[in-house]
Biopython code that builds the backbone (N, CA, C, O; Angstrom):
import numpy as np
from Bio.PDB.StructureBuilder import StructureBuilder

atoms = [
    (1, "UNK", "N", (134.785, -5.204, 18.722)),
    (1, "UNK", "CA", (134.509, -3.821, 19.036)),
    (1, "UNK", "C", (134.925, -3.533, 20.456)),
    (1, "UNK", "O", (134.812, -4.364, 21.358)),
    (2, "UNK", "N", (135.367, -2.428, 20.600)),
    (2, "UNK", "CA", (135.463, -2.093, 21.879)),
    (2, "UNK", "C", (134.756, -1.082, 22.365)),
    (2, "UNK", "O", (134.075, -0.500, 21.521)),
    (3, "UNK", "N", (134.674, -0.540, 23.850)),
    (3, "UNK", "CA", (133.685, 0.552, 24.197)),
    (3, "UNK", "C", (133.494, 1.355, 23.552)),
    (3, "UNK", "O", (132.404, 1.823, 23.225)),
    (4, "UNK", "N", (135.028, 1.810, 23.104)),
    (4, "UNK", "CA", (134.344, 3.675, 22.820)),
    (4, "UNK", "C", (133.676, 3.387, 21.528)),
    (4, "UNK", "O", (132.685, 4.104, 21.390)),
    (5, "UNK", "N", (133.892, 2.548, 20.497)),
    (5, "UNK", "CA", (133.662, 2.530, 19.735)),
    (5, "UNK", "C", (131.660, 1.832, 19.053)),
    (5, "UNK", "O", (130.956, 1.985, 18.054)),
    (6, "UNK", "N", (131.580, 1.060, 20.438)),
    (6, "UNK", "CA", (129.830, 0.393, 20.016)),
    (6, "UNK", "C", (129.109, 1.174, 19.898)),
    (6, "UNK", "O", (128.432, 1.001, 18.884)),
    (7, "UNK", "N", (128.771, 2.339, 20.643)),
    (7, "UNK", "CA", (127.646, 3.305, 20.557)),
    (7, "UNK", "C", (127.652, 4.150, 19.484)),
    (7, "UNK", "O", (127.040, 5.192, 19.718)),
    (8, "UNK", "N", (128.192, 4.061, 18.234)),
    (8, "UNK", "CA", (128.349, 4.923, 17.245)),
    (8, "UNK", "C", (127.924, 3.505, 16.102)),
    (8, "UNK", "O", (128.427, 2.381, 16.075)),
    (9, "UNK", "N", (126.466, 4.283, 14.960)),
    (9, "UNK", "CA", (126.440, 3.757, 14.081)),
    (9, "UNK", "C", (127.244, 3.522, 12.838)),
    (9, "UNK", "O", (127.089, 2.594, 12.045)),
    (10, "UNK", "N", (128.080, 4.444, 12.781)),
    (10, "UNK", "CA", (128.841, 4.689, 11.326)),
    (10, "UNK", "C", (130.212, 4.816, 11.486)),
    (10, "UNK", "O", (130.697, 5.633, 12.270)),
    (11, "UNK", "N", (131.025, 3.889, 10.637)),
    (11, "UNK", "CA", (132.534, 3.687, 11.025)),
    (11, "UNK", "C", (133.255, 5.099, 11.285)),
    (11, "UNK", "O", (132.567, 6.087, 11.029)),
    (12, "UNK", "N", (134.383, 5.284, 11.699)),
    (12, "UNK", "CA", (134.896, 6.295, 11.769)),
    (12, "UNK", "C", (135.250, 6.059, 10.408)),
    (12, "UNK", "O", (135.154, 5.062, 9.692)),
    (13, "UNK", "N", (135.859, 7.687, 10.144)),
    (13, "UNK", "CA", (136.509, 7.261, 9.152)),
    (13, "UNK", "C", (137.655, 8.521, 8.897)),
    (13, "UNK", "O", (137.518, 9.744, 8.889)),
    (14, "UNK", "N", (138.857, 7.628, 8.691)),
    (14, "UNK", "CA", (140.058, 8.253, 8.832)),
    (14, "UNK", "C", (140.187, 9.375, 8.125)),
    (14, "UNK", "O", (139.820, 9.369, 6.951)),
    (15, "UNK", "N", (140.759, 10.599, 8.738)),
    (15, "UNK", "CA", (141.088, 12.206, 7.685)),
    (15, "UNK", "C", (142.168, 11.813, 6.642)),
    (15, "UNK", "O", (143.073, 11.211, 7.221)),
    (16, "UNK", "N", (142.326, 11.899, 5.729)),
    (16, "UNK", "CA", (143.033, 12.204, 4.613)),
    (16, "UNK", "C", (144.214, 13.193, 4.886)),
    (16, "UNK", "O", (144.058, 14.336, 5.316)),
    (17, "UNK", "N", (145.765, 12.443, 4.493)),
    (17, "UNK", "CA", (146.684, 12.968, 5.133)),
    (17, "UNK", "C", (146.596, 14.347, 4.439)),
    (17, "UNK", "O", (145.644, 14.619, 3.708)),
    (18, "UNK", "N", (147.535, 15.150, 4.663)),
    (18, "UNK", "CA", (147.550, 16.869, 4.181)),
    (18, "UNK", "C", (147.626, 17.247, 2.230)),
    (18, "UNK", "O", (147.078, 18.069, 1.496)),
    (19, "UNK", "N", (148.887, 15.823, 1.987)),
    (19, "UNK", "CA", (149.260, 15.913, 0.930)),
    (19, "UNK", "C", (148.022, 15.462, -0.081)),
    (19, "UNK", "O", (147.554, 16.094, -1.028)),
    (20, "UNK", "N", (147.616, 14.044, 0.480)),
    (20, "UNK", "CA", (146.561, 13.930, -0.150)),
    (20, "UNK", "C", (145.430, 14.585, -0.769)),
    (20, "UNK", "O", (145.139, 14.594, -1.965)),
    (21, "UNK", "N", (144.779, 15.178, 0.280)),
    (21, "UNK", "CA", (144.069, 15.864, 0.080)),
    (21, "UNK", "C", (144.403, 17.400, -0.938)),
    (21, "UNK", "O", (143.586, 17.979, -1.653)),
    (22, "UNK", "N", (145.872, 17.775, -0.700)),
    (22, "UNK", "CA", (146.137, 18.546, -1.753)),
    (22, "UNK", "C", (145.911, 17.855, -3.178)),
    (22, "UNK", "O", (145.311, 18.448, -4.073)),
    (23, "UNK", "N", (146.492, 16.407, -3.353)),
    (23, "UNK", "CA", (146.514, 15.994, -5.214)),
    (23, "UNK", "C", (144.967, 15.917, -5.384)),
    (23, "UNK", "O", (144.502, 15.806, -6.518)),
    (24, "UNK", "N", (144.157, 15.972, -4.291)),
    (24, "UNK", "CA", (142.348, 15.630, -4.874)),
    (24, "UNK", "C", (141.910, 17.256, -5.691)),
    (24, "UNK", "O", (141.036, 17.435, -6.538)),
    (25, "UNK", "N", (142.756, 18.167, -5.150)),
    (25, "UNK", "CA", (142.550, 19.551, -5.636)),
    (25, "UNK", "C", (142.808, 19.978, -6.749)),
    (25, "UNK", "O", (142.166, 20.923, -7.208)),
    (26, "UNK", "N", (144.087, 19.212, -7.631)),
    (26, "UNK", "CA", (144.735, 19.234, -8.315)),
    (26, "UNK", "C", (144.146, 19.074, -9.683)),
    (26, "UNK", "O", (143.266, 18.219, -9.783)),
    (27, "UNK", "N", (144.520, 19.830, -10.884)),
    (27, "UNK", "CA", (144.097, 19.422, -12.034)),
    (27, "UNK", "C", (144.723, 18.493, -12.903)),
    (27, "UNK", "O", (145.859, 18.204, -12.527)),
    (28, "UNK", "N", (144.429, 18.052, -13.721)),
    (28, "UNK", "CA", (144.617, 16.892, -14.770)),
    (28, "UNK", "C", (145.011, 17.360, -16.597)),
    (28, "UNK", "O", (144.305, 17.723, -17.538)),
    (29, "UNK", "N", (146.005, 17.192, -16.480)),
    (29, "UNK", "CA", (146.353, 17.921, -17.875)),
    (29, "UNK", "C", (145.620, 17.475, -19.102)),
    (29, "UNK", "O", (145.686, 16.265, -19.317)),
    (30, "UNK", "N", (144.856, 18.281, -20.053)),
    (30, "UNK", "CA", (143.936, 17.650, -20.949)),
    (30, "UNK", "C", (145.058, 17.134, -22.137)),
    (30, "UNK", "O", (144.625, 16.506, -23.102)),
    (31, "UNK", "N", (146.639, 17.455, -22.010)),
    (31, "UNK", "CA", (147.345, 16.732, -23.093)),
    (31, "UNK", "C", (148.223, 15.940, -22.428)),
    (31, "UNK", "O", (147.963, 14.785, -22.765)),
    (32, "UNK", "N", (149.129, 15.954, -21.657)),
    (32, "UNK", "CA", (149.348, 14.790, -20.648)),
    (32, "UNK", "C", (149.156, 14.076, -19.805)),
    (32, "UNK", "O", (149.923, 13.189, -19.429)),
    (33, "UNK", "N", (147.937, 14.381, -19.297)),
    (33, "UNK", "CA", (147.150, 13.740, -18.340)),
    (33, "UNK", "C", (148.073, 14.098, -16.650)),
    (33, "UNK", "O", (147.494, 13.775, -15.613)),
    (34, "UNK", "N", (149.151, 14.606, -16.596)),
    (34, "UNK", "CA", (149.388, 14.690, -15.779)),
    (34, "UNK", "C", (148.983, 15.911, -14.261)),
    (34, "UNK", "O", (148.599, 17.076, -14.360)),
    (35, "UNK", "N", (149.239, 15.129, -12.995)),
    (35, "UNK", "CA", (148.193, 15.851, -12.249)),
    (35, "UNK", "C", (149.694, 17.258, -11.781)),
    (35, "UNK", "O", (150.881, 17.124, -11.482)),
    (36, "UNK", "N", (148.621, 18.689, -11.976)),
    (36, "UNK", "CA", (149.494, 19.739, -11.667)),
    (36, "UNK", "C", (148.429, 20.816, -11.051)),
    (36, "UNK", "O", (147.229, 20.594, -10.891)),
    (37, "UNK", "N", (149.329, 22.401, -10.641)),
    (37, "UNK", "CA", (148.662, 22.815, -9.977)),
    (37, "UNK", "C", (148.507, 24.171, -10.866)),
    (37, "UNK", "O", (149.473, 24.771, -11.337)),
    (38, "UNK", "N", (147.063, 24.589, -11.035)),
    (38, "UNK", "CA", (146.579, 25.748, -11.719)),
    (38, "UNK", "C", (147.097, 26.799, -11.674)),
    (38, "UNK", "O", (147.382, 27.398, -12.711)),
    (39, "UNK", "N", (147.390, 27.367, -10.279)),
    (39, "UNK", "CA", (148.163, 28.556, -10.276)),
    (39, "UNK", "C", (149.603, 28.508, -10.173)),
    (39, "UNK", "O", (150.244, 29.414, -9.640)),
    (40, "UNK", "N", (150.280, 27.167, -10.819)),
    (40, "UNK", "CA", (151.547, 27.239, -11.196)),
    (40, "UNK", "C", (151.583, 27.079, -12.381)),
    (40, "UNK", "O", (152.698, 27.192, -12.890)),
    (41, "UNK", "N", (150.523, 26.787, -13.207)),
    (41, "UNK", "CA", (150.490, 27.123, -14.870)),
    (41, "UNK", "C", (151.225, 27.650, -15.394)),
    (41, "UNK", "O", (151.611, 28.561, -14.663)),
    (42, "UNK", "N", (152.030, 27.664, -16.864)),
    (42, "UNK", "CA", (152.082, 28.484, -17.562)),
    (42, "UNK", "C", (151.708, 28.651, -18.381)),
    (42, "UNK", "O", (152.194, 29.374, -19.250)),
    (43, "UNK", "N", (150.195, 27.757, -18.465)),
    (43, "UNK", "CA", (149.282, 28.181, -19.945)),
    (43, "UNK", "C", (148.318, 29.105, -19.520)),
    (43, "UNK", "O", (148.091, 29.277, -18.322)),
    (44, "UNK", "N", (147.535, 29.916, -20.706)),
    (44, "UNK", "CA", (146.939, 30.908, -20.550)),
    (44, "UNK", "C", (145.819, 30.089, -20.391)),
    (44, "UNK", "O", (145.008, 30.925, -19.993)),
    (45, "UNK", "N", (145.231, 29.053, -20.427)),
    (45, "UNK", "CA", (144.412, 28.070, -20.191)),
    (45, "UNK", "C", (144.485, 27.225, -19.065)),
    (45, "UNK", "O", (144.269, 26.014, -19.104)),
    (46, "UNK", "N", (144.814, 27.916, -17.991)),
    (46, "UNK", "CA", (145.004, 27.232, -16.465)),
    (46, "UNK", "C", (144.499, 25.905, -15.918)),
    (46, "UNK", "O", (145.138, 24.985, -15.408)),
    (47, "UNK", "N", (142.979, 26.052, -16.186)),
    (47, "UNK", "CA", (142.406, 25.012, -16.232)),
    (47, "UNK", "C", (142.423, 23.735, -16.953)),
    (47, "UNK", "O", (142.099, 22.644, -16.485)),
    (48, "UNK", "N", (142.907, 24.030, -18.353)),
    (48, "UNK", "CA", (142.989, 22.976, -18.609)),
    (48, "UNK", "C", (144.046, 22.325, -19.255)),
    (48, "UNK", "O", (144.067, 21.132, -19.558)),
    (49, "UNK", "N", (145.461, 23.664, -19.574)),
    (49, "UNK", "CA", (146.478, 22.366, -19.508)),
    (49, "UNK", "C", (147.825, 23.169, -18.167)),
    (49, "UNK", "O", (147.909, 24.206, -17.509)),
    (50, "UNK", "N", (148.514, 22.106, -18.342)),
    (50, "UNK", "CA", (149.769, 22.255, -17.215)),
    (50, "UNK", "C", (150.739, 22.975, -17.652)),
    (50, "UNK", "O", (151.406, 23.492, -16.756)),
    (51, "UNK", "N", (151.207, 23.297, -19.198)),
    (51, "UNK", "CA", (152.177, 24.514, -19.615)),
    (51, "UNK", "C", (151.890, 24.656, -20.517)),
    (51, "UNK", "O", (151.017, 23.966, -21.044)),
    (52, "UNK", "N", (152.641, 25.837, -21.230)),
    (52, "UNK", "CA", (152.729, 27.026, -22.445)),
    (52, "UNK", "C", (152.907, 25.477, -23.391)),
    (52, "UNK", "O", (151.997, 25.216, -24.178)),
    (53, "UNK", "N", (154.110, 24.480, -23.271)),
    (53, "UNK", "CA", (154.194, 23.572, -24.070)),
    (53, "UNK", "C", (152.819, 22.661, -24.387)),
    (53, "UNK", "O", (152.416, 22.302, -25.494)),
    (54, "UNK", "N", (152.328, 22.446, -23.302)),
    (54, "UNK", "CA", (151.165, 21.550, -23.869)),
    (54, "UNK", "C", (149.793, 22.436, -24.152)),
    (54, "UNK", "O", (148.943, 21.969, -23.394)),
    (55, "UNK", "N", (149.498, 22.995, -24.551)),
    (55, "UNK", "CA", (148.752, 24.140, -24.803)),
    (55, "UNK", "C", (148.891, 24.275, -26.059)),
    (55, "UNK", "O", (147.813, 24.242, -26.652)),
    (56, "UNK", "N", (149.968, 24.441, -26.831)),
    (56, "UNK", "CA", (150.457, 24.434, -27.620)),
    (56, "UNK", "C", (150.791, 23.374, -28.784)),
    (56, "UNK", "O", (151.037, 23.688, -29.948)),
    (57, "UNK", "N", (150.759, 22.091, -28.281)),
    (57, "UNK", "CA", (151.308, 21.042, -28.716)),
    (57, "UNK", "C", (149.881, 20.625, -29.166)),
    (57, "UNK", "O", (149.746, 20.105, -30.273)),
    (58, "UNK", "N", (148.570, 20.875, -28.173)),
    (58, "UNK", "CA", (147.225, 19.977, -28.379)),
    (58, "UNK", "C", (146.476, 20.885, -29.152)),
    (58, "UNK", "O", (145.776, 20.402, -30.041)),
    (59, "UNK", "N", (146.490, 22.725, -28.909)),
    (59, "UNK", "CA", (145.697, 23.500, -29.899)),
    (59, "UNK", "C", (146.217, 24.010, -31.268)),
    (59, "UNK", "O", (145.558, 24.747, -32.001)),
    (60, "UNK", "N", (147.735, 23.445, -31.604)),
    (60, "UNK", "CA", (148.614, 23.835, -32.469)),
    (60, "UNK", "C", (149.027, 25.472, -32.644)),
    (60, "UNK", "O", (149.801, 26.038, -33.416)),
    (61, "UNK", "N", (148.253, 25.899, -31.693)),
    (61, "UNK", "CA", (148.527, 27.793, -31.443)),
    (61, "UNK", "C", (148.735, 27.822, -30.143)),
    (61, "UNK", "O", (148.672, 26.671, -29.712)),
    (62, "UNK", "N", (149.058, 28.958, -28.915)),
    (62, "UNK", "CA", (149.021, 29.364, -27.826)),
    (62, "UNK", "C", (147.672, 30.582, -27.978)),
    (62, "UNK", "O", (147.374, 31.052, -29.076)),
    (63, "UNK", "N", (147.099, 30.892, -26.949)),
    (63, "UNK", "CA", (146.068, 31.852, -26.896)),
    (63, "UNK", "C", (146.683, 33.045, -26.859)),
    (63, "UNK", "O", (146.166, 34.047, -27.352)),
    (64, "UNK", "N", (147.972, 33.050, -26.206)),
    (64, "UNK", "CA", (148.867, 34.319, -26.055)),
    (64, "UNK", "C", (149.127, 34.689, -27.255)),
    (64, "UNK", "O", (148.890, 35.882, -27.446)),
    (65, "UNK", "N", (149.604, 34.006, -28.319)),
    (65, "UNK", "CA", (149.952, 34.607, -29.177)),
    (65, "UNK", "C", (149.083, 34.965, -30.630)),
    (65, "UNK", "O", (149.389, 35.692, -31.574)),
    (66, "UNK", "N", (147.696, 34.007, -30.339)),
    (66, "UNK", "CA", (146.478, 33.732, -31.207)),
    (66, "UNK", "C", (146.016, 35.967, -30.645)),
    (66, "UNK", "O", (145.734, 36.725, -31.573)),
    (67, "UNK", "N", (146.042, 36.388, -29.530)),
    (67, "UNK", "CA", (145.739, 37.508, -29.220)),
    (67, "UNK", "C", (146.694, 38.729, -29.281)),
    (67, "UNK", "O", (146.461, 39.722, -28.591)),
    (68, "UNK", "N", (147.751, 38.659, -30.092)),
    (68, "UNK", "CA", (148.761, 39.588, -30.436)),
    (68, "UNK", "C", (148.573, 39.256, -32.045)),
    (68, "UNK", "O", (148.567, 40.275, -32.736)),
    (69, "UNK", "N", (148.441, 38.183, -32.665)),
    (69, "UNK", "CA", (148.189, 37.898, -33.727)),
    (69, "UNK", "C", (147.698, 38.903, -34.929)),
    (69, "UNK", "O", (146.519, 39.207, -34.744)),
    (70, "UNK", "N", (148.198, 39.447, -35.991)),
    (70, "UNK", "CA", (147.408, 40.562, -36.462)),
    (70, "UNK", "C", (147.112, 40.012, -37.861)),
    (70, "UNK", "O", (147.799, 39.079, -38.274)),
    (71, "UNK", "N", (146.012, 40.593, -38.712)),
    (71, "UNK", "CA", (145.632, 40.014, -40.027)),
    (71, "UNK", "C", (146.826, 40.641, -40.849)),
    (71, "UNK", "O", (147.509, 41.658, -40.728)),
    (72, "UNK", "N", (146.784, 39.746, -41.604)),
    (72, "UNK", "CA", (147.794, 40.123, -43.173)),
    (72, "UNK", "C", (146.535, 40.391, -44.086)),
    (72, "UNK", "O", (145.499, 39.736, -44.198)),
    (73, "UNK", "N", (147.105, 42.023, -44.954)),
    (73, "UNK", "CA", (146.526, 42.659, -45.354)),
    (73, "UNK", "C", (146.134, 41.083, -47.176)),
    (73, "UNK", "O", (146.759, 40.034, -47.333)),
    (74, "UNK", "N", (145.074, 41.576, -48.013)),
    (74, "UNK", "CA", (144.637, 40.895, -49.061)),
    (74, "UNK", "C", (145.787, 41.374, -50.036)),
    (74, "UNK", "O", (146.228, 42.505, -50.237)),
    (75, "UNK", "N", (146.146, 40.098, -50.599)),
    (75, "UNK", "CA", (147.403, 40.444, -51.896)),
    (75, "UNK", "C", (146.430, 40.530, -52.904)),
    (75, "UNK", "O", (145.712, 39.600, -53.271)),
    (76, "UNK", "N", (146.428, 41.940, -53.440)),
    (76, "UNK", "CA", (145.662, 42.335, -54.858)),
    (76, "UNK", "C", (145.885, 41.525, -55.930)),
    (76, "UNK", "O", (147.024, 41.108, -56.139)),
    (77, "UNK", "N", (145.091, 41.275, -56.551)),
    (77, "UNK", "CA", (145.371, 40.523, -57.993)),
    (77, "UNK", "C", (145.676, 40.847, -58.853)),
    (77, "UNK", "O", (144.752, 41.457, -59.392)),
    (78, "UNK", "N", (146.477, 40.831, -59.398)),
    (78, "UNK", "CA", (147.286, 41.882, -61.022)),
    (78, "UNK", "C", (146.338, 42.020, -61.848)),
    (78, "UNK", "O", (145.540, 41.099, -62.025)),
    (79, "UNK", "N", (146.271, 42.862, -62.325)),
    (79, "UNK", "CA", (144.826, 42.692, -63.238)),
    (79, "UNK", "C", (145.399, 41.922, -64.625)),
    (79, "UNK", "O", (146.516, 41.654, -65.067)),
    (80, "UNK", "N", (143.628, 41.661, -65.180)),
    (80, "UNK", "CA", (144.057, 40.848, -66.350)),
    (80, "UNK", "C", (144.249, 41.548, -67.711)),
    (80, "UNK", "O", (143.909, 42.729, -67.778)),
    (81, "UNK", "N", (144.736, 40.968, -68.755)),
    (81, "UNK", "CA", (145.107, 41.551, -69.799)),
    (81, "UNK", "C", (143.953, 41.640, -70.137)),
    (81, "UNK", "O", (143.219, 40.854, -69.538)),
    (82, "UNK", "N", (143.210, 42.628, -71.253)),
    (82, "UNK", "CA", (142.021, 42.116, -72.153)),
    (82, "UNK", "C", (142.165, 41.104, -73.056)),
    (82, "UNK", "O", (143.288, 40.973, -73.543)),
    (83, "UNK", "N", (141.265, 40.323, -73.413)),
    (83, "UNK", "CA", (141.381, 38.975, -74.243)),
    (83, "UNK", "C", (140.788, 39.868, -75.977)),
    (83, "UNK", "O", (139.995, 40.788, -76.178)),
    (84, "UNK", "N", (141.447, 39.221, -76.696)),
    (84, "UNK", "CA", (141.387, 40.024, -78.022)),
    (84, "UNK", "C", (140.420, 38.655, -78.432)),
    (84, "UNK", "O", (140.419, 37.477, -78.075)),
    (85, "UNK", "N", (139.363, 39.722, -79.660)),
    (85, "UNK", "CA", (138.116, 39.667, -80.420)),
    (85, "UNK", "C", (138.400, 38.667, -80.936)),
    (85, "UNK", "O", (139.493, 38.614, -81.501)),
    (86, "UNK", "N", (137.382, 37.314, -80.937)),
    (86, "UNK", "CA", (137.394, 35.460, -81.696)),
    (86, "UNK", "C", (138.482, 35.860, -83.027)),
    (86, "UNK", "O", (139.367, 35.054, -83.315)),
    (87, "UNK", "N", (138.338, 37.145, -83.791)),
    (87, "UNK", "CA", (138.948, 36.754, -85.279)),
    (87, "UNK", "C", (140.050, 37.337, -85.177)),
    (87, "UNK", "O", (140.502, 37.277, -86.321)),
    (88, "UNK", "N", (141.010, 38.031, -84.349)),
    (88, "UNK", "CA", (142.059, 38.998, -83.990)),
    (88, "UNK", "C", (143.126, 37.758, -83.050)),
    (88, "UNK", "O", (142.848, 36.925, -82.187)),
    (89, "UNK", "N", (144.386, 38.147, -83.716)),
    (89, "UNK", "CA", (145.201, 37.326, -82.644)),
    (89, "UNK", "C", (146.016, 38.348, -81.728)),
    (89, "UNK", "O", (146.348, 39.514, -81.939)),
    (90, "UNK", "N", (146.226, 37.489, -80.618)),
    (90, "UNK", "CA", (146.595, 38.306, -79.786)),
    (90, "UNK", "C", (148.459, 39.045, -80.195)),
    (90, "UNK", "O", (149.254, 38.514, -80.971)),
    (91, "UNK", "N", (148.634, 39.981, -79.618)),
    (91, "UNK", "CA", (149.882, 40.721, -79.571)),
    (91, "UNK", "C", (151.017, 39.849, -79.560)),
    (91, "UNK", "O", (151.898, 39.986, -80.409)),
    (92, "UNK", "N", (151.087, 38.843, -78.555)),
    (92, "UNK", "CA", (152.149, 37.908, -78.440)),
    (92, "UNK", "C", (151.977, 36.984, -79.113)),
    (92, "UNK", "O", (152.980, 36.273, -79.177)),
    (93, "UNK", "N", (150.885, 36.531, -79.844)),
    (93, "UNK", "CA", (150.932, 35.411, -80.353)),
    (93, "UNK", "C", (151.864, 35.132, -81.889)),
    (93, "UNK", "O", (151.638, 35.816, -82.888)),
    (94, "UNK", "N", (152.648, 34.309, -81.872)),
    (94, "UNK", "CA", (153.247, 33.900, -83.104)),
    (94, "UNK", "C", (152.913, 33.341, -84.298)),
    (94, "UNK", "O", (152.431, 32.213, -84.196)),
    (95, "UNK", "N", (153.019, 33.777, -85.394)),
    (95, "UNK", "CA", (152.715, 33.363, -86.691)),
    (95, "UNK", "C", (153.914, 32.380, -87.021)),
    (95, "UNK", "O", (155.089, 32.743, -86.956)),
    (96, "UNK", "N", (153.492, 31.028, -87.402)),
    (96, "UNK", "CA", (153.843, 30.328, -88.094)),
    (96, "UNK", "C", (154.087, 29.880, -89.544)),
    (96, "UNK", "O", (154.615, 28.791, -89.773)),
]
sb = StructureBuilder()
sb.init_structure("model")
sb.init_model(0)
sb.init_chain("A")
sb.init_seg("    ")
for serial, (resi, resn, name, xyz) in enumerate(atoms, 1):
    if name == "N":
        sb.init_residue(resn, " ", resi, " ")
    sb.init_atom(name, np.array(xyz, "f"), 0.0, 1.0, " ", f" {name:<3s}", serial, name[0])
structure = sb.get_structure()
């Protein structure tokens, strides 16, 4: 130890260079794991992935387009023929 340093209980301890301390800020992609920055996103999910591609790839939809998305109307069912009376054969049916 030297002077300046005995009279202090607790080590110094070195600042964290600039960059560093930027990747501690950084988020973690929930489909590539890779570390990126939120407001350079291009998912509508900033937080939690790093682009439109992986967003996409892990929810099998984008939110962007899950919210333009519109319902398809119900395909009506043709109606049914009436079924003819146990002792009556039907119209199409063939005699043998």
């Amino acid at each position: 130890m030297n002077a300046t340093t005995e009279d202090r209980d607790e080590p110094m301890q070195p600042e964290l260079p600039a960059r560093n301390a930027e990747a501690l800020a950084m988020q973690r992609c929930k489909r590539c794991q890779l570390l990126y920055s939120a407001n350079k996103s291009t998912s509508a999910l900033k937080l939690t992935y790093c682009s439109f591609l992986c967003e996409l790839g892990d929810l099998g939809f984008s939110m962007q387009g899950l919210e333009h998305m519109e319902r398809a109307p119900k395909a009506e069912a043709a109606p049914e023929a009436p079924e003819a009376p146990a002792g009556e054969l039907a119209p199409s049916a063939a005699i043998i």
